[in-house]
C-alpha positions, 0 to 999 in steps of 0.5 A, a space after each residue: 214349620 213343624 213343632 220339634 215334637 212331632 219331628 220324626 226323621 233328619 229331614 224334618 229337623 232340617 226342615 223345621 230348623 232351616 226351611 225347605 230346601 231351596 229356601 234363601 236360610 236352608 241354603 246358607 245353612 247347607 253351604 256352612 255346613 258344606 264348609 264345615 265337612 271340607 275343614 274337618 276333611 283338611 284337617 284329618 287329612 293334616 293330622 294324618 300326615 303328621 303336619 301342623 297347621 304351621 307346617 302345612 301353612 309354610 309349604 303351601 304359602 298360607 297363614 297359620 290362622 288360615 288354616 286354622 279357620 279353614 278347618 274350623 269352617 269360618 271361611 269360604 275356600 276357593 278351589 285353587 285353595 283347595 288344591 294347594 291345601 291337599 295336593 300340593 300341601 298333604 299330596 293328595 289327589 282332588 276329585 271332584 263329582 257333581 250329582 
């Protein structure tokens, strides 16, 4: 690991705080902070449509405490989750690339 004085760019940073890619600590810090994006896309989303957590809970027949902690990126969120969140809940479409 690099002293954080000599850290010179973001992978670095990464490196140093979590490990190289592939590393059993960098991946659990990469699926957080890929649950993290997706509860900050849900709730802009929501906020968009002018719906409550309540209010997006009840037509997508969650918990309003669900939510909540989908967006605050405390819980894994299933695909099918997923779906009735945004397309069914916000009447977005889902696409999904992988590179």
């Amino acid at each position: 690991m690099k002293k954080e004085n000599n850290i010179t760019n973001f992978d670095e940073l990464l490196e140093s705080k979590y490990g190289k890619p592939g590393t059993p600590e960098r991946i659990n810090f990469e699926i957080k902070a890929k649950a993290f994006a997706i509860g900050e896309l849900i709730k802009e989303e929501r906020k968009l449509a002018r719906l409550t957590q309540q209010e997006l809970a009840d037509k997508t027949g969650t918990k309003k405490s669900f939510i909540s902690r989908i967006e605050n990126g405390h819980t894994d969120i299933q695909l099918s989750t997923l779906y009735r969140l945004l397309e069914i809940g916000l009447g977005k479409k889902i696409s999904i690339s992988i590179a």
